[in-house]
N, C-alpha and C positions, 0 to 999 in steps of 0.2 A: 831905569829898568835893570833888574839882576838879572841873570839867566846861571843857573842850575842843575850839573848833573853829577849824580853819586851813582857809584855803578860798585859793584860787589863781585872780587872774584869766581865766584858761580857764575854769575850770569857770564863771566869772559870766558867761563870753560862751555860754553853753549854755543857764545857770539863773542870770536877772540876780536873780530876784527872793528866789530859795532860800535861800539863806545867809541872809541877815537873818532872813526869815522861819521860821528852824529857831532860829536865834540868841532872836527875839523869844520863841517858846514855853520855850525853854531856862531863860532870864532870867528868867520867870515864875516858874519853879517854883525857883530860887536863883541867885546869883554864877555866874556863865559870863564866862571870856576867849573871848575872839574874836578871832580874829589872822587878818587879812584882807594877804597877805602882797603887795610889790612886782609889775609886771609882770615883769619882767626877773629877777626871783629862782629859780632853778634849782636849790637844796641841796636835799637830802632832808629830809624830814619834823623827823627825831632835829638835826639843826643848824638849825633854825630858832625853835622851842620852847625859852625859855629855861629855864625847871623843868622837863622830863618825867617824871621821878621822883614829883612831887606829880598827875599828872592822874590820874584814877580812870574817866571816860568821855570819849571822844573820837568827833568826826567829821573827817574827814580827807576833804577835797575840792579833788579835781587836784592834790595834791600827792605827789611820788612815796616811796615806803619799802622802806628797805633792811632789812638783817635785823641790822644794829648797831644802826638806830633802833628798831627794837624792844625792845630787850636797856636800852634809857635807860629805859622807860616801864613804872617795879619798880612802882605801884601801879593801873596800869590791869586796872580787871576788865571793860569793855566796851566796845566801838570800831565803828564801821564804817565802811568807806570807799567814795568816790564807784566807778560803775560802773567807770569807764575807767579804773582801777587795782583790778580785784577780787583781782587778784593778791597786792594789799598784805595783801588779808583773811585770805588765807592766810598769810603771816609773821606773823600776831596768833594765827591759829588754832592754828598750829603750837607755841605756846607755852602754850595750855591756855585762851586770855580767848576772851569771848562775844563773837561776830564776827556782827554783822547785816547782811543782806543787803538792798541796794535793788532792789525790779524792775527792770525798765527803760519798763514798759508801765502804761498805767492812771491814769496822771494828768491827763492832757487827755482822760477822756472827755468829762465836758459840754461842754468847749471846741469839742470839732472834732464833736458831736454836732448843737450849737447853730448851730454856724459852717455846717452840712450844712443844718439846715432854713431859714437865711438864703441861701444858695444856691439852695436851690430856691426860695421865695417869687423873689428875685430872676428864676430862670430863667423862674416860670411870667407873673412880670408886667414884664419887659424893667426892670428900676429902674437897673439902673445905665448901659443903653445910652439912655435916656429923661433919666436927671442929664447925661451928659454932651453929648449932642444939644440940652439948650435951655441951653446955656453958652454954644454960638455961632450958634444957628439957632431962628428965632422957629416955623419952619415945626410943629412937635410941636403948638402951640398951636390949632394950625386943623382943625377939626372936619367941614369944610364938605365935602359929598362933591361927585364931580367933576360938573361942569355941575350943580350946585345939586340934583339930583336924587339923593334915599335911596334905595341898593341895599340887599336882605337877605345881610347875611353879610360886609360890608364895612365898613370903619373908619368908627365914628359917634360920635356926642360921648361926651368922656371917655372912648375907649375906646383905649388904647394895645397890647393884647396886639398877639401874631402868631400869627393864628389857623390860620396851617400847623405850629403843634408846641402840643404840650399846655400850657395858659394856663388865665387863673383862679384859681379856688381850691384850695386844697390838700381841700377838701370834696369828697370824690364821686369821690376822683383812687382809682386801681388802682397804689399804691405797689408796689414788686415788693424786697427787699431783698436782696442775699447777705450771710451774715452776723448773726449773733445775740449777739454777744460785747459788752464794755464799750461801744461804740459804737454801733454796732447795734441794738444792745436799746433804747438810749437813745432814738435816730433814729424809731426806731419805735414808741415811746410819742407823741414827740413829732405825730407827722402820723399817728398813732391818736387824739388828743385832738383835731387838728382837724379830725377828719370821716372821714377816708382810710381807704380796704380796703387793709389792711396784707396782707401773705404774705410771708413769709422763709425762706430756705430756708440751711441749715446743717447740715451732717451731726454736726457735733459737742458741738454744745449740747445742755444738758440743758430737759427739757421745761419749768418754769418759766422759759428764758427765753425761750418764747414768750408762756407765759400771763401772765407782767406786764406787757408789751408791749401786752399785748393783741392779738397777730398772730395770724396761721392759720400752721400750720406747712405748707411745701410741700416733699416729701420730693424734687421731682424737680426740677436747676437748669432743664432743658429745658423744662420746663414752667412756669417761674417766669415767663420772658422772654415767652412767645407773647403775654401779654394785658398786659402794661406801659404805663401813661402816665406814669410815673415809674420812672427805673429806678435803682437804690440800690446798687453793691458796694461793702463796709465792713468788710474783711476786713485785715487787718496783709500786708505783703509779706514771702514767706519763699519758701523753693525748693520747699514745697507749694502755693502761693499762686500763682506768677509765671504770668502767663497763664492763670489758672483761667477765667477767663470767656472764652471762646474765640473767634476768625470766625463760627467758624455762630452762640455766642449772640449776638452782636452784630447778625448781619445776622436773626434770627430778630426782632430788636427790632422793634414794630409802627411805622411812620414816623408821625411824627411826636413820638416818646417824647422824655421830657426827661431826660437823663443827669447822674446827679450825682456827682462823684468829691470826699472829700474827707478819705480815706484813704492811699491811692494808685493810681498811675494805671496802672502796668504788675501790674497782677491782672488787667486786662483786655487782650487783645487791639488795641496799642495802631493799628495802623495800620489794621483794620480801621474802629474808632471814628470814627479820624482821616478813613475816605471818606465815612462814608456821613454823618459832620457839613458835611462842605466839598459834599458834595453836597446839600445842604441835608436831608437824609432824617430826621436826628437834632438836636435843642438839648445842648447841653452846658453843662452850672454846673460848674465844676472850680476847684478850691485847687492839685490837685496834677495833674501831665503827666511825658511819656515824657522828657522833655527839658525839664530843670532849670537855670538860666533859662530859657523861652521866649525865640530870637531875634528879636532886634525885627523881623525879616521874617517869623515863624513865619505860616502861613496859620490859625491858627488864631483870633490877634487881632484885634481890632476886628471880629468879624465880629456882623451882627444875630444869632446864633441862638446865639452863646458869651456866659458871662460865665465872667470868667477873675478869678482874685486871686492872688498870689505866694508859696503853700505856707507860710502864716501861721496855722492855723486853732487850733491845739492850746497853742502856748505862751502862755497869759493868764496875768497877776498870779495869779488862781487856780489852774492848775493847777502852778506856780511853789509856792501854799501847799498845795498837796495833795501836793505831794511831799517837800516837808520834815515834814508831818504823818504822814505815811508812815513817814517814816522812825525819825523822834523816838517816835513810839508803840511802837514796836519797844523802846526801851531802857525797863529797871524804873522803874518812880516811883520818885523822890528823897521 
């Protein structure tokens, strides 16, 4: 048995980590080529492979195939190929070999789950507007309230939050979630384990995954929104999706809720979000916005009540090897 993988710089600028990391399990269990092909290399599949005739299991990533190249590869009995050519799956299938499919979803959940409750700690206790404020101002440091006299309710030692939007702990907070699915479920074990009254509301999920979560299921989104000091939608973007969470829920939001987007940004009602944040009414923790970069003039940056980071939250080293383990488990043991 050969075993078989060509991978095309494209696909490593998508999945830097993947290829090796499918390679390395492969390796494990016997002799694996690995043909990691030029950037500038363009030929199809069947012209770049010098045996094909000898591979028996193949992965084929960003590389394109024709239906000649399939017709060279006389002793493959399993293949699959990267998403953004599933088509190619078809020219393997059409000839009788075991054709595996990759998701496209599922692999950065703990990534963008984990990267969700680091967002909120940051929203609810200002960390990264508080890092970058004593890089050039000693002022954060000084505790002393004005004219030397303690007001109740007012900044006192050690005390950084902004006690105009939900601050503190994640302990005691009324998480509100949409969404129950790979992420979601996770998000919400997550800030179930530290204290927080979870409710999620999902019409689609099945009923353990509220009960490992440990959430309270809330059958009504109208109803999710009224009582929020954390508000959570973590739902995939699709044309069931797009603007799910609408004006009214937005503006139904209690003021001072802390909004965490780190899914995506247009499931929600994005211009409404965007008033009543600039209006100081809502904080926002967001990875992900309507508007991909954010313009260095966006009104939405630098402000005290946002913390913002550049739609990074999902692609780690692991879920890089969760997705080559994906895939690799799929083919028979050797």
């Amino acid at each position: 048995m050969t075993s078989l993988i060509v991978v095309h710089p494209k696909f490593d600028g998508v999945w830097p980590f993947a290829a090796d990391a499918l390679h390395a399990r492969w390796q494990a269990e016997g002799p694996t080529e690995f043909l990691r092909l030029p950037p500038d290399e363009m030929r199809p599949l069947g012209d770049v492979v010098a045996a094909p005739g000898q591979v028996t299991r193949m992965v084929v990533l960003g590389v394109p195939v024709t239906e000649s190249c399939v017709e060279k590869f006389t002793a493959l009995e399993e293949v699959a190929c990267q998403e953004a050519y599933r088509e190619n799956g078809e020219l393997f299938a059409a000839r009788g070999l075991t054709v595996y499919r990759q998701n496209s979803e599922g692999f950065w959940g703990q990534s963008v789950a984990e990267y969700a409750l680091a967002l909120t700690l940051c929203g609810l206790r200002r960390i990264p507007q508080l890092h970058h404020q004593i890089l050039t101002d000693l002022s954060a440091w000084d505790y002393a309230p004005a004219d030397g006299v303690g007001l109740p309710g007012q900044r006192g030692q050690q005390y950084g939050d902004d006690s105009r939007f939900t601050n503190g702990t994640v302990a005691g907070k009324r998480v509100r979630i949409v969404g129950a699915g790979n992420i979601g479920s996770r998000y919400a074990s997550f800030v179930k384990m530290l204290g927080a009254d979870v409710a999620v509301w999902d019409p689609f999920a099945a009923e353990p995954a509220f009960h490992r979560a440990g959430s309270r299921r809330e059958f009504h989104l109208d109803r999710l929104v009224q009582d929020a000091e954390i508000f959570v939608p973590m739902v995939p973007l699709t044309d069931s999706t797009r603007g799910l969470v609408t004006a009214e829920h937005i503006r139904a939001l209690p003021t001072g809720c802390l909004v965490v987007l780190a899914t995506r940004a247009n499931i929600c009602d994005m211009p409404t979000l965007r008033e009543r944040v600039l209006a100081d009414e809502l904080s926002l923790a967001a990875d992900v916005f309507d508007v991909e970069p954010l313009p260095l003039d966006d009104p939405l940056l630098g402000r005290e009540n946002v913390v913002h980071s550049p739609h990074n939250a999902g692609r780690t080293v692991h879920a890089n090897q969760q997705w080559a383990a994906a895939l690799a488990e799929q083919f028979r043991p050797i």
